[in-house]
C-alpha positions in Angstrom: -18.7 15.1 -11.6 -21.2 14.8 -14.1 -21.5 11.7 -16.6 -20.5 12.8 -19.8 -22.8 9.7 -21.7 -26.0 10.1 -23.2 -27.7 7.0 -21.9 -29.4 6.3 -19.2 -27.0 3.8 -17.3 -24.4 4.3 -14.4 -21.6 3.9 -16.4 -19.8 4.6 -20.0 -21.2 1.4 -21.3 -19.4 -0.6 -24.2 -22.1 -1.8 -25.7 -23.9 1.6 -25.8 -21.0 3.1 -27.4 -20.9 0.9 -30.0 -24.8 1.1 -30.7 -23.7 5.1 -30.6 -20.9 4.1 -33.2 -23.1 1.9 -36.0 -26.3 1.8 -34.8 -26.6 -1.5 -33.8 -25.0 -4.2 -31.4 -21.3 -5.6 -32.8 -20.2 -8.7 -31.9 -16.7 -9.3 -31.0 -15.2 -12.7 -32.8 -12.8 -14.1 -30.5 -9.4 -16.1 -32.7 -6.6 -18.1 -32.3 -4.0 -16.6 -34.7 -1.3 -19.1 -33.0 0.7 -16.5 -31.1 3.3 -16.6 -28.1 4.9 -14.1 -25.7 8.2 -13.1 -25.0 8.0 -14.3 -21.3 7.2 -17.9 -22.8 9.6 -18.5 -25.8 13.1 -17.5 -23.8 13.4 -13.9 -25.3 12.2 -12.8 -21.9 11.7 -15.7 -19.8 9.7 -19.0 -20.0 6.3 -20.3 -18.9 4.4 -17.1 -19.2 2.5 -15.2 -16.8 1.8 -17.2 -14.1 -1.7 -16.9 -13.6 -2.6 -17.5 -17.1 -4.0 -20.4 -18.4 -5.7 -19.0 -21.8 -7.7 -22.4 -22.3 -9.8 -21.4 -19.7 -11.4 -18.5 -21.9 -10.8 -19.4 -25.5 -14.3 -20.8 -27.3 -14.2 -24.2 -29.0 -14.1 -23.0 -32.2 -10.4 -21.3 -31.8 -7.7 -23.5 -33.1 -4.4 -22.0 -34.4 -4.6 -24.9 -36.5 -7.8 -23.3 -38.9 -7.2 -20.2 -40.9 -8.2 -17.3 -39.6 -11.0 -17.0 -42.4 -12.3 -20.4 -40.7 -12.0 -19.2 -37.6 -14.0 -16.4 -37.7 -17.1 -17.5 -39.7 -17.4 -20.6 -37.1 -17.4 -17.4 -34.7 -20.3 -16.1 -36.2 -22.6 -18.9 -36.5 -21.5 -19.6 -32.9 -23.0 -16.1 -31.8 -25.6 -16.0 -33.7 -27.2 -18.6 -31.1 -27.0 -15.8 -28.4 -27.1 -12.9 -30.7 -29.1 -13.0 -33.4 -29.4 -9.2 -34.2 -26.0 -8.9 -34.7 -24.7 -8.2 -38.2 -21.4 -6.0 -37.7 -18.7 -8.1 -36.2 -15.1 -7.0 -34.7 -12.2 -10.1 -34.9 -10.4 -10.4 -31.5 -7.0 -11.4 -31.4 -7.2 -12.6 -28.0 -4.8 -15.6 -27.1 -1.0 -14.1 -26.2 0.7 -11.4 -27.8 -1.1 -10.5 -31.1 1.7 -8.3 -32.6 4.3 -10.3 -32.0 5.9 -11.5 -35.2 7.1 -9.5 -38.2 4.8 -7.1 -39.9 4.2 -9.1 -43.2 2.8 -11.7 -41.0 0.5 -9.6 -39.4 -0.9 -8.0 -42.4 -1.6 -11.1 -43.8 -3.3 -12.1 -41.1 -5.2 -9.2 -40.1 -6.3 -8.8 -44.2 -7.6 -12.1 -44.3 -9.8 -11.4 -40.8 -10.9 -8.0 -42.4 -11.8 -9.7 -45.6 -14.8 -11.7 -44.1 -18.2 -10.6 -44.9 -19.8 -8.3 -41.7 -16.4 -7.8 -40.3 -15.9 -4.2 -39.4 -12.3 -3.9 -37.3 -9.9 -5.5 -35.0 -9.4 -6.0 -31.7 -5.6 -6.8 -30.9 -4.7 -8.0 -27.4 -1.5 -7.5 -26.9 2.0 -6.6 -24.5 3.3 -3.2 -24.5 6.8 -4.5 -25.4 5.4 -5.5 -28.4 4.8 -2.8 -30.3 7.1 -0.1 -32.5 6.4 2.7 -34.7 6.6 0.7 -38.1 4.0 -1.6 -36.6 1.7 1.5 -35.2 1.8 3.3 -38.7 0.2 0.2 -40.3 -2.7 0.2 -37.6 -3.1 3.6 -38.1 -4.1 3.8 -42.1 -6.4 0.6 -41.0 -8.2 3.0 -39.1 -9.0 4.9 -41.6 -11.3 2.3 -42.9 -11.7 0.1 -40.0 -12.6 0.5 -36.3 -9.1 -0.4 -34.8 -8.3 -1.2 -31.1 -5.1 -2.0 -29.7 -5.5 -3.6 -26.1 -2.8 -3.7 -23.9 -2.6 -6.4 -20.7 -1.2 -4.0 -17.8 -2.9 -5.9 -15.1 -1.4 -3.3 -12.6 0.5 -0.4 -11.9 2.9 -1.4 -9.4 6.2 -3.4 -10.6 6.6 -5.4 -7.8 3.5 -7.3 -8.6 4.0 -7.5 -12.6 8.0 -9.1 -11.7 6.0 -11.3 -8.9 3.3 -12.6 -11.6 6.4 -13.0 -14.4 5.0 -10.3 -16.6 8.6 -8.9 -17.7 7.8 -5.1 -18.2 7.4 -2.6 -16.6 4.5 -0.2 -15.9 6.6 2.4 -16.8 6.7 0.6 -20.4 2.9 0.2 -20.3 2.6 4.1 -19.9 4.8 4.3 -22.8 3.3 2.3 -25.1 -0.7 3.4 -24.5 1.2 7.2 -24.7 2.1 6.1 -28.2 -0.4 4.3 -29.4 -3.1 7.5 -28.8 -0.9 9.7 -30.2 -1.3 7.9 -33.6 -5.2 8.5 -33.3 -5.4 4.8 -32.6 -8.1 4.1 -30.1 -6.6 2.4 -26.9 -7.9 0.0 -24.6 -6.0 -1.7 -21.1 -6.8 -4.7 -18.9 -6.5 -4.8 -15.5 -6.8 -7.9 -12.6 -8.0 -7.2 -9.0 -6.8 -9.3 -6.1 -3.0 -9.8 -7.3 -0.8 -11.9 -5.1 0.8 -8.5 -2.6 -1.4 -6.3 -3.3 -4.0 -4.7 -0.7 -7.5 -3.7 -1.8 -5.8 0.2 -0.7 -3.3 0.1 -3.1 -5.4 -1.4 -5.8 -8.2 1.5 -5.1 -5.4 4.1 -5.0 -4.3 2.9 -8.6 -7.3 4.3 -9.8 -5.5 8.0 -9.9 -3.0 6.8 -12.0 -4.7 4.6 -14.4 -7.6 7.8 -15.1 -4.3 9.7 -16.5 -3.8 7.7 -19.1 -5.1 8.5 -22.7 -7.4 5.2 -22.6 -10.2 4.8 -24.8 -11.7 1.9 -23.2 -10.8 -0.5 -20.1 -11.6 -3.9 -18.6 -11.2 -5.5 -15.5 -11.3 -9.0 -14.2 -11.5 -9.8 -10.6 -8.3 -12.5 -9.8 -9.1 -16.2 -10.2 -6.8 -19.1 -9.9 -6.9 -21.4 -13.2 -6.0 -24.6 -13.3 -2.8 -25.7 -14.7 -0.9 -22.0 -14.1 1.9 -21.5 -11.9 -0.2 -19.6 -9.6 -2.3 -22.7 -8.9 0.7 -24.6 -7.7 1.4 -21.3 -5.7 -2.0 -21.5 -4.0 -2.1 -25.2 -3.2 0.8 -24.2 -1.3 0.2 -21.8 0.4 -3.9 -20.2 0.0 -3.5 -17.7 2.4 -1.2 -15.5 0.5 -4.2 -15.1 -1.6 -7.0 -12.6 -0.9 -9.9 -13.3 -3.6 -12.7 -11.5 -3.9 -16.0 -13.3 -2.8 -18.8 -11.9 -5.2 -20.5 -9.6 -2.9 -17.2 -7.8 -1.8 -15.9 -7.3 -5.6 -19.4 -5.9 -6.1 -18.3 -3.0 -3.3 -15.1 -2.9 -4.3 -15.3 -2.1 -7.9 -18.2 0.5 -7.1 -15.6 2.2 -4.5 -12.9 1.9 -7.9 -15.9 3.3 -10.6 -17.1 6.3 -9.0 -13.2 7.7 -8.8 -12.7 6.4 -12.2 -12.3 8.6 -15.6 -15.9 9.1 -17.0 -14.5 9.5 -19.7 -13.1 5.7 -20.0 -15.8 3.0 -21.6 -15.9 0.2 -20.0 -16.0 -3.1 -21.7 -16.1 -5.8 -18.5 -16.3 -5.2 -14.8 -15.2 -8.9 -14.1 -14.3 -12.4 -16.2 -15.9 -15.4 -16.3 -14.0 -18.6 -15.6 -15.3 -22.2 -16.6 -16.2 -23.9 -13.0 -14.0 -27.1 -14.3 -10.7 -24.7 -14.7 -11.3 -23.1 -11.4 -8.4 -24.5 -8.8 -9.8 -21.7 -6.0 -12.7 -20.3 -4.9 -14.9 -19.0 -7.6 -18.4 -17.4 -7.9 -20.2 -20.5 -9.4 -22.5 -20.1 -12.7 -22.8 -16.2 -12.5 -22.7 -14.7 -16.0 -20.8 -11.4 -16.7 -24.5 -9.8 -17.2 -25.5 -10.8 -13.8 -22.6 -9.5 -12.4 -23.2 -6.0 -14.4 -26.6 -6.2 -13.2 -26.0 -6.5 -9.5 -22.9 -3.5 -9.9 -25.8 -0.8 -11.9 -28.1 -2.1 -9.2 -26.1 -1.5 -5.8 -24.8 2.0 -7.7 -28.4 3.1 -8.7 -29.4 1.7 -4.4 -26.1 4.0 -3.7 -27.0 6.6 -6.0 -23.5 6.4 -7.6 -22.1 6.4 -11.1 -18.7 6.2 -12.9 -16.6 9.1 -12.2 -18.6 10.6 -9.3 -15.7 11.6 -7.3 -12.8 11.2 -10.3 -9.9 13.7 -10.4 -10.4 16.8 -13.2 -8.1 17.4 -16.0 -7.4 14.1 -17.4 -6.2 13.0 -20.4 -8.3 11.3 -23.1 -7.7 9.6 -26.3 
């Protein structure tokens, strides 16, 4: 298959799309809007997924305790260390479930992140039982002004894995929701994790069928990585070879194997996460930076002479 991208690289890059989109880079503004989950308050269950520790990737200057307003203009000074040529910012709602509360409360919210000088849309991380109609409608006019993305954490297809990492849905529901939320014109984006507890480097690569069919607009993956204070720390202490983690070079060849059946259509934002050393409680990859790893990936698929969607499925779906 052909790539359907106008640049140059070996995959439907995020940041390329987005220079594509404004004409320059856009920064994404991680806050802490002070959000929980409905597998951690009792509605669902309690204590949350189990691998998830969200300390471990939240920057210093998210506090639930600031306002948003503060939150996000610490974000941008922060950033504009790293980044100095960006001037178009998106807010990420990234800690828990982002549209979990009552619509008044999320448009106060979401007005008072749009409201900040440079800021340009929303990213909403969020669970696919968290969403309705009402809720979907509101994102929808934003969009008319804003770039809006709802991102839903599906982490995998299979249900035996989601009820063995306490997510309490169903992919089934996932389907549903991402369904949904592209056929309000709303611009879609999933998560997935590599190297669950139960699940065989097969089954993860035979996924890839299934997740191509959806109506995604963009996707990101992290490779598994036990965090500190989770459940599944305790869970590897006990008993580490239930676990089959990817060491760097192996996640490089697996997630090429994954790409090159992928949906060309799909951006992707992330191949992998990046874990703090000190959170670790398992075997990591040491200081490598999510850059790095993208390098070595284009690398290895321009040795390979592979790109995203080489060998995808026809006819899919896109948002």
């Amino acid at each position: 298959m052909e790539r359907p991208w106008k640049h140059a690289r070996r995959f439907n890059s995020y940041a390329e799309y987005f220079r594509e989109m404004f004409g320059r880079r856009v920064q994404k503004i991680s806050v802490d809007a002070g959000f929980s989950c409905p597998n951690r308050d009792g509605t669902l269950a309690r204590g949350g997924c189990t691998y998830c520790n969200n300390n471990a990737f939240n920057p210093s200057y998210c506090n639930p305790e600031k306002p948003i307003s503060q939150q996000v203009r610490e974000g941008i000074e922060f950033h504009k260390v790293r980044y100095r040529r960006a001037k178009n910012y998106l807010v990420y709602f990234q800690p828990f479930s982002n549209t979990y509360a009552r619509l008044n409360e999320l448009k106060k919210l979401y007005g008072e992140a749009l409201s900040q000088e440079g800021v340009v849309g929303l990213v909403i991380g969020t669970r696919p039982d968290c969403v309705d109609d009402q809720k979907l409608e509101y994102f929808a006019e934003l969009s008319e002004k804003y770039y809006i993305m709802l991102e839903y954490g599906v982490e995998t297809i299979y249900d035996t894995t989601l009820n063995r990492i306490n997510r309490r849905h169903s992919f089934s529901q996932s389907r549903e929701a991402i369904e949904k939320t592209a056929a309000f014109g709303l611009k879609t984006g999933a998560h997935f994790i590599f190297g669950l507890p139960g699940e065989s480097r097969e089954m993860m690569l035979e996924s890839v069928k299934v997740i191509s069919a959806l109506p995604l607009t963009t996707i990101k993956f992290h490779q598994l990585q036990i965090v500190k204070g989770t459940t599944m720390a305790e869970e590897f202490a006990k008993d580490p070879g239930a676990f089959d983690l990817f060491s760097f070079e192996d996640y490089v060849n697996f997630i090429i194997r994954f790409t090159e059946r992928l949906n060309p259509g799909f951006i992707i934002e992330r191949f992998a996460g990046e874990v703090p050393p000190a959170y670790l409680a398992g075997p990591g990859w040491g200081l490598i930076r999510n850059d790095q790893i993208n390098n070595a990936i284009e690398r290895e698929m321009e040795r390979q002479d592979t790109w995203q969607g080489k060998f995808a499925e026809t006819g899919f779906v896109q948002s």
